[in-house]
Backbone as XML, in Angstrom:
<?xml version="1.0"?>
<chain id="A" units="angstrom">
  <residue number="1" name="UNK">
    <atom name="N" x="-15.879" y="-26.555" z="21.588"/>
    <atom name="CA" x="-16.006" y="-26.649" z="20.143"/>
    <atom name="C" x="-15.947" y="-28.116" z="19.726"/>
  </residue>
  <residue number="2" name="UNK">
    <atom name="N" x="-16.374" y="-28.618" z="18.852"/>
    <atom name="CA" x="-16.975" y="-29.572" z="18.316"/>
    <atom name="C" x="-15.516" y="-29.904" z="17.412"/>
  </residue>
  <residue number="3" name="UNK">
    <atom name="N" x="-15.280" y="-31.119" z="16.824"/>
    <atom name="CA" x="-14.226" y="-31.260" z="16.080"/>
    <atom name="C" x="-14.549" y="-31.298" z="14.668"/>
  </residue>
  <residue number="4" name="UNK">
    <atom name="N" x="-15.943" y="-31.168" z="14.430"/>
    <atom name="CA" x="-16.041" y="-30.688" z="12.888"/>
    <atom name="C" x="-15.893" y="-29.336" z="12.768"/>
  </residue>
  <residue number="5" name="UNK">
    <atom name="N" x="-15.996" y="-28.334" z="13.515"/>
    <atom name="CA" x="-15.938" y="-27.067" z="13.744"/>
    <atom name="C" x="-14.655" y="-26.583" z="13.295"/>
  </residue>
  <residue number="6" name="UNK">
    <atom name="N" x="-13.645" y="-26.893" z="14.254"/>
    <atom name="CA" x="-12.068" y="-27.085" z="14.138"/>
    <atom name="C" x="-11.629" y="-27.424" z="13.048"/>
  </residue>
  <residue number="7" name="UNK">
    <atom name="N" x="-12.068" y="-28.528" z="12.771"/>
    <atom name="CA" x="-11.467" y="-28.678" z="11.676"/>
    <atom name="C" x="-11.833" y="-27.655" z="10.280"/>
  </residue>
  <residue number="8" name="UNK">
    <atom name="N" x="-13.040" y="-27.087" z="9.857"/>
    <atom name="CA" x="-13.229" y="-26.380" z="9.583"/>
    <atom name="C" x="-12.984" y="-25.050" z="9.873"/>
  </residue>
  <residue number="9" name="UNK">
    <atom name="N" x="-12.043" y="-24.583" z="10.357"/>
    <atom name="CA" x="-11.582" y="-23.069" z="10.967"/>
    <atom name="C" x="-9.887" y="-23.521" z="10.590"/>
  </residue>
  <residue number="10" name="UNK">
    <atom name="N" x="-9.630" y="-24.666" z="10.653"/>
    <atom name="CA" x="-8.248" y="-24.846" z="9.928"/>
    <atom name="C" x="-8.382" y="-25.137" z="9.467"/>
  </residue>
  <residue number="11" name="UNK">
    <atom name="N" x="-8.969" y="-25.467" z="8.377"/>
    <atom name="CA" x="-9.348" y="-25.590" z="6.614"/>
    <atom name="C" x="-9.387" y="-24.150" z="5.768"/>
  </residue>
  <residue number="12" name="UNK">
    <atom name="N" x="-10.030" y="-23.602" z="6.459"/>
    <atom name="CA" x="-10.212" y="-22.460" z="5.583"/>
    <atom name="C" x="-8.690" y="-21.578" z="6.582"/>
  </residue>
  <residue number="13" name="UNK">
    <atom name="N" x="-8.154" y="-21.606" z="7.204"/>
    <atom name="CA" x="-7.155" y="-20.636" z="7.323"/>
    <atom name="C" x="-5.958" y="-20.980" z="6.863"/>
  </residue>
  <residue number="14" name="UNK">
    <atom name="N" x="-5.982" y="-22.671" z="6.165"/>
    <atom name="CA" x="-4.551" y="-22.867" z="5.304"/>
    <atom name="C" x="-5.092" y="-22.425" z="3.975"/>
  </residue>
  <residue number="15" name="UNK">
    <atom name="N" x="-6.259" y="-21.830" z="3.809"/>
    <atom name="CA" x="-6.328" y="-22.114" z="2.413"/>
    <atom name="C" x="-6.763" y="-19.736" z="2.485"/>
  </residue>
  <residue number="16" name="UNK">
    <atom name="N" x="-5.747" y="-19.316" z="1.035"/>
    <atom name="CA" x="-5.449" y="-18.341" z="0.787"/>
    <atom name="C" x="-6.831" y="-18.059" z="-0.200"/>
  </residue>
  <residue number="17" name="UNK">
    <atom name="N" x="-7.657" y="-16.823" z="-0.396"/>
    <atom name="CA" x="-8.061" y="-16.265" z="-1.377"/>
    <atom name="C" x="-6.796" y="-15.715" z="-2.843"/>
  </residue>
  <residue number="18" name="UNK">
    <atom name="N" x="-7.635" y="-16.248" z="-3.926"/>
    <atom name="CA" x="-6.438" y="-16.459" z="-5.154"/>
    <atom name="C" x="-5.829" y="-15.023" z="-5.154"/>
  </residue>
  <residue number="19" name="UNK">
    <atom name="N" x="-6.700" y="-13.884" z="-4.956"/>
    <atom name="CA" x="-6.182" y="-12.355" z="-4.813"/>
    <atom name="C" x="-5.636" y="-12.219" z="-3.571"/>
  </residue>
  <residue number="20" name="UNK">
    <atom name="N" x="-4.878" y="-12.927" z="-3.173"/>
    <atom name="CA" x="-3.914" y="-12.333" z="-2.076"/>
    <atom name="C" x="-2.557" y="-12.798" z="-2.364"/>
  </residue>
  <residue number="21" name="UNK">
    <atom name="N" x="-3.174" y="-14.157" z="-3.432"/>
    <atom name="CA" x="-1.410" y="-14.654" z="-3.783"/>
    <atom name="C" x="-0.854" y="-13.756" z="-5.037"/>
  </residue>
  <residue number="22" name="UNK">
    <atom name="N" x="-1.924" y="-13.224" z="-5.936"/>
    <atom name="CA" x="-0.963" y="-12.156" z="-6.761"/>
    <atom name="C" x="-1.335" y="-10.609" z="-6.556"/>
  </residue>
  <residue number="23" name="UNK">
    <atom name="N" x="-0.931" y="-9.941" z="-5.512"/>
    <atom name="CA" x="-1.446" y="-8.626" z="-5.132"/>
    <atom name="C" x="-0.413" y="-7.787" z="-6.152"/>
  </residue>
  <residue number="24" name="UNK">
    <atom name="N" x="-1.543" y="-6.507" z="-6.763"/>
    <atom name="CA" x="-1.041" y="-5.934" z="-7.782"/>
    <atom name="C" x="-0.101" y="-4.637" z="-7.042"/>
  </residue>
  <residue number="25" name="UNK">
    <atom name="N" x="-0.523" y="-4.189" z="-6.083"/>
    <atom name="CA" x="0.388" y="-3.161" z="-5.273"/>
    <atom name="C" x="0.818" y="-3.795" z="-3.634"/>
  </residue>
  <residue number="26" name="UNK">
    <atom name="N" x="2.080" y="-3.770" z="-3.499"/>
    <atom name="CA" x="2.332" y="-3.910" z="-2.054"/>
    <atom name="C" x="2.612" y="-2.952" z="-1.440"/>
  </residue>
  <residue number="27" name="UNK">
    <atom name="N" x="2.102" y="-1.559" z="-1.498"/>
    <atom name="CA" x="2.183" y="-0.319" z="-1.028"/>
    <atom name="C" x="1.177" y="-0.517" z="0.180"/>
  </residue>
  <residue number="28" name="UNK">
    <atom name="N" x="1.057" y="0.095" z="1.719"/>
    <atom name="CA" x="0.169" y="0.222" z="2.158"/>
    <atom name="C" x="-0.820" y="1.313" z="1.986"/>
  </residue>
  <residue number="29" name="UNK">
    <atom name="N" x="-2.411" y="1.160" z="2.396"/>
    <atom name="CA" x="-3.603" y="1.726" z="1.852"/>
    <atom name="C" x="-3.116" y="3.364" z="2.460"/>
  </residue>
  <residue number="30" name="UNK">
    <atom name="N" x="-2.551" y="3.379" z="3.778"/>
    <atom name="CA" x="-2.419" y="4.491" z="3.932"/>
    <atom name="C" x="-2.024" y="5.924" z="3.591"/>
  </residue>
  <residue number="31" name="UNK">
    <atom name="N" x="-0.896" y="5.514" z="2.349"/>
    <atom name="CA" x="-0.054" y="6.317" z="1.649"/>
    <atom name="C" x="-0.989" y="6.588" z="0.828"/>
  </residue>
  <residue number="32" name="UNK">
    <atom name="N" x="-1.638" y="5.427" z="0.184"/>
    <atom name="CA" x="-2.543" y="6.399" z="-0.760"/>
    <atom name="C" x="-4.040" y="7.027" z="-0.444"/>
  </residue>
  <residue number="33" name="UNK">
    <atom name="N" x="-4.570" y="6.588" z="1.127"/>
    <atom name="CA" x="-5.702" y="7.391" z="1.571"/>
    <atom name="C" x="-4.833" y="9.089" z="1.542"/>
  </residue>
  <residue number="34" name="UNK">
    <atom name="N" x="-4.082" y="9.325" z="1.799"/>
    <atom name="CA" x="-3.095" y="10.014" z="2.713"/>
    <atom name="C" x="-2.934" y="11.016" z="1.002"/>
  </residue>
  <residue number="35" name="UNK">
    <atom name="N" x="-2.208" y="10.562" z="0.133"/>
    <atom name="CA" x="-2.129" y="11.227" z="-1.387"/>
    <atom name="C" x="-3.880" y="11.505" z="-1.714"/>
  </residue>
  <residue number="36" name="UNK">
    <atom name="N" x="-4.514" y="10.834" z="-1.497"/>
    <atom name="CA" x="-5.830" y="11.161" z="-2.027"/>
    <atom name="C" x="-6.704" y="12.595" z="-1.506"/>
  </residue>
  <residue number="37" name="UNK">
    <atom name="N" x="-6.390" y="12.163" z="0.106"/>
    <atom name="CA" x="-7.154" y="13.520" z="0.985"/>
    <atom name="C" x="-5.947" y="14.749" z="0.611"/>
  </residue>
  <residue number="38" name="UNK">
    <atom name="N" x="-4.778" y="14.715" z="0.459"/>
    <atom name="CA" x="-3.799" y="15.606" z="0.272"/>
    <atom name="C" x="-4.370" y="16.544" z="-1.494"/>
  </residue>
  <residue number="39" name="UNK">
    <atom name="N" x="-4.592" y="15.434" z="-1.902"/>
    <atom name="CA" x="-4.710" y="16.454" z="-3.687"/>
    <atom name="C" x="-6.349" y="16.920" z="-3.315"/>
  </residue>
  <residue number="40" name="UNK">
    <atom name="N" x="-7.126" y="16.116" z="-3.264"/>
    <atom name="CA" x="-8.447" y="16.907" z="-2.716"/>
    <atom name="C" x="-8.147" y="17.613" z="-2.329"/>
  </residue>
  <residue number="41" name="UNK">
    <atom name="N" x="-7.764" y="18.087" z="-1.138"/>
    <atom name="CA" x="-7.910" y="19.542" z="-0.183"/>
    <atom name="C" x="-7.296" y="20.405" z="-1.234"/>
  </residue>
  <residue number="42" name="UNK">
    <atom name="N" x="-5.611" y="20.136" z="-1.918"/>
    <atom name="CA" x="-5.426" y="21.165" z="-2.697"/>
    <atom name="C" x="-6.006" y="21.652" z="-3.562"/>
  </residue>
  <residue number="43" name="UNK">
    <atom name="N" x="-6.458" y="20.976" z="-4.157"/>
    <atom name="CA" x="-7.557" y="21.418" z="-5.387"/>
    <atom name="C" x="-8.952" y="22.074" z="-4.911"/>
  </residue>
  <residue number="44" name="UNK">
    <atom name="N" x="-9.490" y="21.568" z="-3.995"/>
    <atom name="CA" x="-10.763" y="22.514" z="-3.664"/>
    <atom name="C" x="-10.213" y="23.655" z="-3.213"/>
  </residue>
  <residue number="45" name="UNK">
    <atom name="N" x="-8.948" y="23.607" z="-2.525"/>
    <atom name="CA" x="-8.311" y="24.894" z="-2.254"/>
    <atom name="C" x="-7.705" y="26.322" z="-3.274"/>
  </residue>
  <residue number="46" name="UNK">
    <atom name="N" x="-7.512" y="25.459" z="-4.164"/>
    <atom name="CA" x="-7.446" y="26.487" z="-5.106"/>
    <atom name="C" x="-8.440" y="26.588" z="-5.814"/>
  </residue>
  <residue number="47" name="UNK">
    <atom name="N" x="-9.697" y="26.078" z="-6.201"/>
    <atom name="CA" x="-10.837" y="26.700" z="-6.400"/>
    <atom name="C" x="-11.486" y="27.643" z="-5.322"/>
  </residue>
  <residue number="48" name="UNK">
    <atom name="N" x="-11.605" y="27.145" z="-4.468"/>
    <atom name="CA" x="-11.639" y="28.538" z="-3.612"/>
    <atom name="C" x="-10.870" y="29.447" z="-3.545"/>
  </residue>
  <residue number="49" name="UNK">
    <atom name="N" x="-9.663" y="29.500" z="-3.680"/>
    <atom name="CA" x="-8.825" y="30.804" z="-3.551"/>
    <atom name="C" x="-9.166" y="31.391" z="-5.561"/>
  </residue>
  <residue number="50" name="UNK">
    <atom name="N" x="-9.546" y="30.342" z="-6.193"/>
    <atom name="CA" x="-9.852" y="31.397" z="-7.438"/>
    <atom name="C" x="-11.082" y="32.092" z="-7.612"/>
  </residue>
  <residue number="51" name="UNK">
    <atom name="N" x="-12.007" y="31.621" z="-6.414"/>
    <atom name="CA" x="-13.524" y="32.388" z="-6.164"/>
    <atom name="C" x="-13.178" y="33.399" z="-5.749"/>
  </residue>
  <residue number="52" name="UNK">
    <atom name="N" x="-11.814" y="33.408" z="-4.814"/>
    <atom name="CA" x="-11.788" y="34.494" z="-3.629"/>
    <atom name="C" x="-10.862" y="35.885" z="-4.726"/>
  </residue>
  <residue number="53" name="UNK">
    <atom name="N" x="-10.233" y="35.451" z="-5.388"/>
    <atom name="CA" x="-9.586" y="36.162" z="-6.299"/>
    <atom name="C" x="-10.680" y="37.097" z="-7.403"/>
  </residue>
  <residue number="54" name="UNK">
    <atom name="N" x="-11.303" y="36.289" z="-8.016"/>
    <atom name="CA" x="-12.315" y="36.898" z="-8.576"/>
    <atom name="C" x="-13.479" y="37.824" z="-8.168"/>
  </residue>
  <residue number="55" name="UNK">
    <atom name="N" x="-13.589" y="38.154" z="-7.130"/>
    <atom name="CA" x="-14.902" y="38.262" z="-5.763"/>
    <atom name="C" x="-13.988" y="39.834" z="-5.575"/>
  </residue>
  <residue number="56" name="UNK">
    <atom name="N" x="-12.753" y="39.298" z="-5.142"/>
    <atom name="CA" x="-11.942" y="40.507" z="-4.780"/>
    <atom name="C" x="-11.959" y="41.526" z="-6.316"/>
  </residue>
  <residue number="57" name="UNK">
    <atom name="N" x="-11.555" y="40.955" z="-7.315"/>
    <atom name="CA" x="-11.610" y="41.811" z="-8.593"/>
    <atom name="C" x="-12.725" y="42.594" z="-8.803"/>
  </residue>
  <residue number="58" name="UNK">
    <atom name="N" x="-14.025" y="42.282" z="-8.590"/>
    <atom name="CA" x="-15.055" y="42.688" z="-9.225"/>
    <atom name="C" x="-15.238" y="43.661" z="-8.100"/>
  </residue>
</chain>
């Protein structure tokens, strides 16, 4: 590697994007992939169980 290179690869790794110095949640993404696929499934789930309810009535 070249020393303009270098130096450029530690230039940009002391230097932060401005959205990382004020992050609005420090929760990780997982908890809320994790809440997201969780209420989906319930909810399509109980639309289906209110198809299956109705299906059975008639």
């Amino acid at each position: 590697m070249n020393e303009r290179f270098k130096h450029f690869l530690l230039k940009e790794a002391l230097v932060m994007n401005e959205f990382e110095k004020d992050v609005q949640s420090k929760r990780h993404d997982l908890f809320d992939a994790g809440f997201g696929f969780i209420f989906s499934f319930l909810f399509f789930m109980i639309i289906f169980f209110i198809g299956v309810i109705f299906d059975a009535i008639n």
